[in-house]
C-alpha positions as CSV (number, residue, x, y, z in Angstrom):
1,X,62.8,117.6,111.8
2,X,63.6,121.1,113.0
3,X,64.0,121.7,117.0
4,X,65.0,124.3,119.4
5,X,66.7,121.4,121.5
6,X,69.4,119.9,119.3
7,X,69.8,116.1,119.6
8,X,73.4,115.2,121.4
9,X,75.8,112.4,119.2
10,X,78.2,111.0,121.6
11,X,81.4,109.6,120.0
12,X,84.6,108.4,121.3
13,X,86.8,109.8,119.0
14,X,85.6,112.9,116.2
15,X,86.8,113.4,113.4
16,X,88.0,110.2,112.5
17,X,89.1,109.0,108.8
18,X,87.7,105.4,109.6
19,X,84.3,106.7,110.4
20,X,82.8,108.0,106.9
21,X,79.7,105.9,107.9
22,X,79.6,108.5,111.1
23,X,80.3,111.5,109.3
24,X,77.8,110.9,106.4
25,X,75.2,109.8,108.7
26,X,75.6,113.5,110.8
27,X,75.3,115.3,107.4
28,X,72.6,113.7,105.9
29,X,70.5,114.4,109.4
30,X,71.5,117.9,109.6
31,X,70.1,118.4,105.4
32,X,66.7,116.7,106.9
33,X,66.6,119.6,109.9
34,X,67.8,117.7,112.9
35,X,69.7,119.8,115.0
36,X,72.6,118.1,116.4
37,X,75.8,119.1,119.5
38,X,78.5,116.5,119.3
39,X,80.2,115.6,122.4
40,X,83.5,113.4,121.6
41,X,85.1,111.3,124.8
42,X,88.9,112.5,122.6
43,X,90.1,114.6,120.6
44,X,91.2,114.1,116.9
45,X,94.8,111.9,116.4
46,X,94.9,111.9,112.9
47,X,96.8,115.4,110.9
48,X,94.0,114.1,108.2
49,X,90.6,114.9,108.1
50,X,87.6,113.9,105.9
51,X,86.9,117.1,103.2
52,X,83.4,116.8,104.6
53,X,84.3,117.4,108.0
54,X,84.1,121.3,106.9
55,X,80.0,120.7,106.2
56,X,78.9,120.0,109.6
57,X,77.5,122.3,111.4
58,X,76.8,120.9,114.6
59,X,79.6,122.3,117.4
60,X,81.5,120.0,119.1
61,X,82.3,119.8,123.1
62,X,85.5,117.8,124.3
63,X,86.4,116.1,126.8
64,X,89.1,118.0,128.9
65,X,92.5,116.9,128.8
66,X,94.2,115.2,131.6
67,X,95.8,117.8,133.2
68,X,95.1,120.0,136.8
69,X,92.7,122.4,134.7
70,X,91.0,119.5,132.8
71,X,90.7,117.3,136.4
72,X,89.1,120.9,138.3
73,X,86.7,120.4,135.2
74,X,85.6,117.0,135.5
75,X,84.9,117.7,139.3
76,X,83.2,121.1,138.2
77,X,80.6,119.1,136.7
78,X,80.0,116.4,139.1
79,X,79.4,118.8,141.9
80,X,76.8,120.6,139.7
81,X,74.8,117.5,138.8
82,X,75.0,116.8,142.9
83,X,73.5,119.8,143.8
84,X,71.1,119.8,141.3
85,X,70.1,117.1,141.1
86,X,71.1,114.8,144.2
87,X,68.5,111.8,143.5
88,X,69.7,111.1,140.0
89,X,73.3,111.9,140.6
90,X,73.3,109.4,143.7
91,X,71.3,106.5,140.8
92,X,74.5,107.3,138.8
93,X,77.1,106.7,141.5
94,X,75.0,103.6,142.6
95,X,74.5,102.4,138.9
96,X,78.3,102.6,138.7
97,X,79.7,100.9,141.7
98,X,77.3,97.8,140.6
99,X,78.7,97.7,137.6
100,X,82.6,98.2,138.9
101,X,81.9,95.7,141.2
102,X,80.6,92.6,138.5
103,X,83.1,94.2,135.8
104,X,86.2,92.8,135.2
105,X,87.7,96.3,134.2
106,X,86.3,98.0,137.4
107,X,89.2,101.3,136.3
108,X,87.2,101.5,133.0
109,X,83.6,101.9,134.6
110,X,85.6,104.8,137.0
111,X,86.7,106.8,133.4
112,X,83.6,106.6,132.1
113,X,81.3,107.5,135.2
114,X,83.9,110.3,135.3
115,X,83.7,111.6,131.9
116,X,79.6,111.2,132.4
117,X,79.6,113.9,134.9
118,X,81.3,116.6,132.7
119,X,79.5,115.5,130.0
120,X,76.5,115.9,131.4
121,X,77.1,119.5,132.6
122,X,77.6,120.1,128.9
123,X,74.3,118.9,127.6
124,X,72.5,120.5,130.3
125,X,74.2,124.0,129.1
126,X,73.2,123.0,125.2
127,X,69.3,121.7,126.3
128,X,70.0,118.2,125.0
129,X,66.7,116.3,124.9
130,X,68.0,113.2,123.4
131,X,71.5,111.3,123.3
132,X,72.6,109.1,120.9
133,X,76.0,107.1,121.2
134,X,78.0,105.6,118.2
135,X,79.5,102.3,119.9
136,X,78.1,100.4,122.8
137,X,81.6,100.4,124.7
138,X,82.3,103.5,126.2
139,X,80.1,106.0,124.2
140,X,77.0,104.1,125.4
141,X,78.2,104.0,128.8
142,X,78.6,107.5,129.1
143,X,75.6,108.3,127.4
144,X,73.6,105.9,129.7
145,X,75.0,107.4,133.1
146,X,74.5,111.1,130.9
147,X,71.2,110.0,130.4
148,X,70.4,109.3,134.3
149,X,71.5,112.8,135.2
150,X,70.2,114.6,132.9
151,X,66.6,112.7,133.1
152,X,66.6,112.2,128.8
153,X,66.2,109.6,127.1
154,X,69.3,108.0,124.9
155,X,70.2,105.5,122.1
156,X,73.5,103.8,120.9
157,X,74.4,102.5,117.3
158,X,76.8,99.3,117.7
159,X,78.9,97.9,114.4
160,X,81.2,94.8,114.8
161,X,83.9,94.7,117.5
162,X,82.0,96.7,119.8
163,X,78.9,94.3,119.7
164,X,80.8,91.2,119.6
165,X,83.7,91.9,122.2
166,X,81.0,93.6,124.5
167,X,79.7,90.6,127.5
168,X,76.2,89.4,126.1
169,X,75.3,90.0,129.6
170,X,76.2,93.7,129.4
171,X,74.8,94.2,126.1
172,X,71.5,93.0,127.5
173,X,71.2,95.6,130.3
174,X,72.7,98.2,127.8
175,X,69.6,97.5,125.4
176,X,67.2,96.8,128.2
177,X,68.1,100.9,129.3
178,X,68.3,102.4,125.8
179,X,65.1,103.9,123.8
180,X,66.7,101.8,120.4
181,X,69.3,100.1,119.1
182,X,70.7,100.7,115.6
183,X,72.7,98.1,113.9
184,X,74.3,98.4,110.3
185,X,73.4,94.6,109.5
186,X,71.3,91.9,109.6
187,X,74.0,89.5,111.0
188,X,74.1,92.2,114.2
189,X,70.6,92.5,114.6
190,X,70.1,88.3,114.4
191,X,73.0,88.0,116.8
192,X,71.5,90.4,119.6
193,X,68.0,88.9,118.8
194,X,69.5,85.6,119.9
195,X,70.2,86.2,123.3
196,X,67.9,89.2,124.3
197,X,64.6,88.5,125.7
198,X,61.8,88.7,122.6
199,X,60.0,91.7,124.7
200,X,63.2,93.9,124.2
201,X,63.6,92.5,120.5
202,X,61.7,95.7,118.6
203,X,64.0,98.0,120.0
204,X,67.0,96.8,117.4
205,X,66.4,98.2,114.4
206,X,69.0,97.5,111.2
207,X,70.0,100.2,109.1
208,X,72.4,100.1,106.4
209,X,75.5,102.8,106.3
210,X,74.9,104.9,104.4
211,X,77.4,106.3,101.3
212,X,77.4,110.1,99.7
213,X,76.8,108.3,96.1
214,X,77.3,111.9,94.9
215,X,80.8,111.9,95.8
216,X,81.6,109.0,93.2
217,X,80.8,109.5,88.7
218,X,77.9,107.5,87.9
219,X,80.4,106.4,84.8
220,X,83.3,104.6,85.6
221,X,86.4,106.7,84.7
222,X,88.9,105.0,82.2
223,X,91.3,103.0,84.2
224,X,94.7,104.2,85.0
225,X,93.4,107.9,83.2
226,X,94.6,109.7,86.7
227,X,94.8,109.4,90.5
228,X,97.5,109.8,92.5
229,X,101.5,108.9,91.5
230,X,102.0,105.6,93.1
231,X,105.4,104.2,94.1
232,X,105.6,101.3,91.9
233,X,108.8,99.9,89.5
234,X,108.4,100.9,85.8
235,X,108.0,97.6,85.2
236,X,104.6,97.2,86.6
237,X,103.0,100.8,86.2
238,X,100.9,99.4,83.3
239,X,99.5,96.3,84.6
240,X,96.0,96.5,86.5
241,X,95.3,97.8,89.7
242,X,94.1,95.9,92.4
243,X,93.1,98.6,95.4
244,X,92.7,97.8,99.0
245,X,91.4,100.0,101.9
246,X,91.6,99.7,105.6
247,X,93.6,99.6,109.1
248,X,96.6,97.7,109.3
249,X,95.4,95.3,111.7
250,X,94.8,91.6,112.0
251,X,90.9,91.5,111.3
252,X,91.2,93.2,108.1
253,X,93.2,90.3,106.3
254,X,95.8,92.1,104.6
255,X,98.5,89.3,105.1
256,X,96.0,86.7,103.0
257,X,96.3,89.6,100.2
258,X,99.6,89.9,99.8
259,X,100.3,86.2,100.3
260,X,97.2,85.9,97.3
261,X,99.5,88.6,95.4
262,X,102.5,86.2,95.8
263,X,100.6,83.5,94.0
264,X,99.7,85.8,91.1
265,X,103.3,86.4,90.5
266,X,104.4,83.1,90.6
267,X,101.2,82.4,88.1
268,X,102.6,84.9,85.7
269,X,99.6,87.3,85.8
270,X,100.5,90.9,85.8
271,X,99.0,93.2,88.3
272,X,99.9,96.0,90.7
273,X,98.6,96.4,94.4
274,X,98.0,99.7,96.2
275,X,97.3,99.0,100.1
276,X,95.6,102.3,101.8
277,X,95.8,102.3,105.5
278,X,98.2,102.8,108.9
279,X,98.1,100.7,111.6
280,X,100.3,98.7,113.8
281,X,101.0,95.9,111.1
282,X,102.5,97.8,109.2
283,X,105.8,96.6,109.8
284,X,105.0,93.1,109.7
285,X,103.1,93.7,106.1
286,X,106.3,95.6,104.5
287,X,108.6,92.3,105.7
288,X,106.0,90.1,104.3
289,X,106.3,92.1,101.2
290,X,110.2,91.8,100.8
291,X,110.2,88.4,101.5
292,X,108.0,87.7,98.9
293,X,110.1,89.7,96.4
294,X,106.6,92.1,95.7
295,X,108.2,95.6,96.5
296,X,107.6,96.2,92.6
297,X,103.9,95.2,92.3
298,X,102.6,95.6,95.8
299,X,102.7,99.5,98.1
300,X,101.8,100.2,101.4
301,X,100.8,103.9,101.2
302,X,100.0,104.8,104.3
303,X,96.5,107.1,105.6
304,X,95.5,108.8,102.5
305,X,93.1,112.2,102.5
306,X,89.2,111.2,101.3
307,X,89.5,112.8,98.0
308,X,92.9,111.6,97.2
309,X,91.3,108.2,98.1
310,X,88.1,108.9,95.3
311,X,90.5,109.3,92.9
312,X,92.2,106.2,93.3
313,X,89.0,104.3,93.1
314,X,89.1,105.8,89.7
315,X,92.3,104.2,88.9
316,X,91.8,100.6,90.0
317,X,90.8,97.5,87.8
318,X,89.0,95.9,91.0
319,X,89.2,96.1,94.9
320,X,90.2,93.4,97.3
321,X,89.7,93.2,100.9
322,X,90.0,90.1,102.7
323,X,88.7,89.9,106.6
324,X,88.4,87.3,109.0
325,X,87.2,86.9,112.3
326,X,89.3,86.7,115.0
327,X,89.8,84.4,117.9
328,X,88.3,87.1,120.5
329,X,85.2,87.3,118.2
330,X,86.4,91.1,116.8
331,X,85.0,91.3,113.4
332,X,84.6,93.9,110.8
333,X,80.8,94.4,110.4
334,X,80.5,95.8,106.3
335,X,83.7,97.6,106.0
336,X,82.6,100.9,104.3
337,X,85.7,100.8,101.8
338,X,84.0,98.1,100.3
339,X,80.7,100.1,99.8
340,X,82.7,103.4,99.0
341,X,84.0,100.4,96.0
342,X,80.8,99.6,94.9
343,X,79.6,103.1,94.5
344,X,82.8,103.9,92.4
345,X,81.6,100.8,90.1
346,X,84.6,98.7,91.0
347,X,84.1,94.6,91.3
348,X,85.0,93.3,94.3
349,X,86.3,90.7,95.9
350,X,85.7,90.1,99.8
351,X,85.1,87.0,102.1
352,X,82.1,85.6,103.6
353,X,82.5,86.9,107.1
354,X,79.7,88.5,109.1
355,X,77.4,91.1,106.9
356,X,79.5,91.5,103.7
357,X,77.0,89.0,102.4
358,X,74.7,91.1,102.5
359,X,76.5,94.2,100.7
360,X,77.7,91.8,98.1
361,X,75.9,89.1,96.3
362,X,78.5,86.4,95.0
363,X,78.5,86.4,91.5
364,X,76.1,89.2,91.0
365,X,77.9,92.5,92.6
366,X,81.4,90.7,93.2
367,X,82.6,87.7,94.4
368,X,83.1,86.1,98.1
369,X,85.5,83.3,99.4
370,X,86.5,82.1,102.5
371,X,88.5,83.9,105.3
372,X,92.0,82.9,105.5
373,X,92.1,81.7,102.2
374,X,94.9,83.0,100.0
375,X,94.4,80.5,97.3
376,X,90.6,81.2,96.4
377,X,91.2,85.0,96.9
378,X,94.0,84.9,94.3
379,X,92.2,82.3,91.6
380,X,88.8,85.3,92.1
381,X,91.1,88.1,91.4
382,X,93.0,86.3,88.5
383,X,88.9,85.5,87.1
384,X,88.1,89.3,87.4
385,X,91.3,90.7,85.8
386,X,91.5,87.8,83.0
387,X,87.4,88.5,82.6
388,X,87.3,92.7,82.6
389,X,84.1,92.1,80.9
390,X,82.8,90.2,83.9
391,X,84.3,92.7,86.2
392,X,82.1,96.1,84.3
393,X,78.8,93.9,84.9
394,X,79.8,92.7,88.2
395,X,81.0,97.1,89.0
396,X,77.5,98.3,86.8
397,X,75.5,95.8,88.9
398,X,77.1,96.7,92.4
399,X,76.6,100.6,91.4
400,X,72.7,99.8,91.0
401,X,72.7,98.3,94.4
402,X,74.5,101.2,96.4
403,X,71.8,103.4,94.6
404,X,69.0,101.3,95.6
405,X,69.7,100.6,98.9
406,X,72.8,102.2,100.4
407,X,72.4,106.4,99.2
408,X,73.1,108.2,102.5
409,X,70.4,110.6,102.2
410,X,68.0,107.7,102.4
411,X,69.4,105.6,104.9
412,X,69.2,108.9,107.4
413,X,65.7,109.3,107.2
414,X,65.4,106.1,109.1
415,X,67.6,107.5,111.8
416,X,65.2,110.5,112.0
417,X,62.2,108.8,112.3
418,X,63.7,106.3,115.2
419,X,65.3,109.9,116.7
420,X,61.8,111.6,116.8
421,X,60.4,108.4,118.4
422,X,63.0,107.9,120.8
423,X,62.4,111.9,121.8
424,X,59.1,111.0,122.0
């Protein structure tokens, strides 16, 4: 789909490690001809960046920062979009003092209504004919309000703790305004379908993230032939790796790992665990760690670069990753270290929370327990490393399904179509 008029992808935060899915998505669509401006609500926090961050093309506008230049901004842009355009600048301000008003984060509304207007300067300057938002929290908002000033149409994409700690009341007015929704499973789409009105039902559409299966051999690199040096005891360096990938936060599990990794040790089986990730429980992980005497078998290691990461799936006999939901409803939605797993050819173990049922089939391309289980997530990772034979079909068969299903060249072309539809 080539254009004069790119299409405008509004993101809270870009680039971001955590958002391969994001990333791929943007560089698949730009291979198919979509011409795309991103316009990012902050700027990067991280001193690493995803390799492919170099291969997009698309520019990027910023928010301004907080200060008595990036203020003068923010008011630059509202007073054009009033004089412009006084009708749909005065729907905006109405649109946003209803929602203030029934909100019970009225400040929040006020950001984002304020980021809308400088925003919307922007895409006016770039000729914007569409908007798409990644998140329906403040991304879709923006986009929305965007939308009204700018008179084009928009969509958003939600994922997990967006959709579920989003009002279902909100989410319904946020679907009811947008051209589609796209969801990365079916447990999202059947959720929103639930309490949506079935005349605003064919708007949600599911599609998959995507992965760059190019990125990871087709052949399964001998274990332990090279990676990165990890910090483990001598004593342990030749035992099999178990690899885990994500934030160090409560939803992802990692405590029910390491407690699972205590119960290996006191079973006798020999393994080493490499934990990729920052976050704020960190702390809390590396005490769990000592107390269970596992500073020789089990390594937090911190944010790791994408291709340092590649190589390490090459290294590992299987990958772990345990998440649960949480008592606010925040839920991973299909973590994409668990597809970026598959597509190395590694078995994996996960739990039966919200759509990793559908990435993996139990028994066929890994194997699934229970959240909050320690006991049932150590006895399937002592099966897989006491049954390596198990674990190559289990890796073979989950390879075949990222191919079939998950290649993020494919899964784009769905995004174009719904794009070029939502353009109209």
């Amino acid at each position: 789909m080539t254009t004069d008029r790119p299409i405008g992808y509004m993101l809270k935060r870009y680039p971001r490690l955590s958002e391969t899915f994001i990333l791929n998505e943007m560089r698949a669509l730009e291979r198919l001809g979509t011409r795309l401006h991103i316009f990012s609500l902050l700027r990067p926090e991280e001193a690493l960046a995803h390799p492919a961050v170099t291969e997009i093309q698309a520019p990027v506008t910023y928010l301004p920062e907080l200060s008595l230049g990036g203020v003068a901004a923010l008011i630059r842009g509202h007073a054009l979009m009033a004089r412009l355009h006084p009708l749909r600048y005065g729907h905006a301000v109405a649109l946003a003092w209803w929602w203030a008003l029934r909100s019970r984060h009225p400040v929040s509304v006020a950001k984002q209504f304020a980021r809308a207007g400088y925003m919307a300067k922007a895409c006016r300057a770039q000729g914007i004919k569409h908007l798409h938002a990644h998140f329906a929290n403040a991304p879709a908002t923006v986009a929305r309000l965007v939308s009204i000033l700018c008179a084009i149409p928009y969509s958003f994409s939600t994922h997990a703790k967006d959709l579920y700690l989003t009002p279902q009341k909100v989410m319904r007015r946020r679907i009811k305004s947008a051209s589609f929704v796209l969801t990365c499973t079916r447990h999202n789409l059947e959720y929103m379908q639930s309490f949506i009105p079935a005349s605003e039902r064919a708007k949600i559409h599911l599609v998959y993230h995507g992965i760059d299966l190019s990125a990871f051999p087709n052949e399964a690199t001998p274990k332990g032939a090279h990676g990165p040096t990890l910090p483990y005891a001598p004593v342990v360096l030749s035992a099999p790796l178990i690899l885990s990938v994500g934030r160090l936060v409560p939803k992802k599990g990692l405590n029910d790992l390491i407690s699972a990794c205590a119960l290996l040790r006191a079973r006798g089986v020999p393994f080493r665990c490499a934990i990729v990730g920052e976050g704020p429980l960190r702390q809390a992980l590396e005490t769990q760690i000592r107390e269970a005497a596992l500073e020789g078998a089990v390594s937090l290691l911190g944010a790791m670069a994408h291709d340092r990461l590649l190589a390490l799936y090459g290294t590992a006999q299987l990958f772990a990753l345990s998440p649960r939901i949480m008592e606010d409803g925040d839920r991973d939605g299909i973590p994409n270290v668990l597809a970026e797993a598959m597509a190395a050819g590694l078995p994996v173990v996960s739990t039966r929370v919200s759509g990793i049922p559908e990435l993996v089939d139990h028994g066929e391309t890994g194997l699934l327990v229970g959240p909050t289980d320690p006991d049932a997530l150590a006895d399937a990772i002592e099966h897989l490393l006491s049954h390596p034979t198990e674990g190559q079909r289990l890796g073979a068969a989950a390879r075949r399904k990222m191919e079939a299903s998950f290649e993020c060249w494919e899964t784009a072309k769905a995004v174009q179509r719904l794009l070029q539809v939502g353009v109209g």
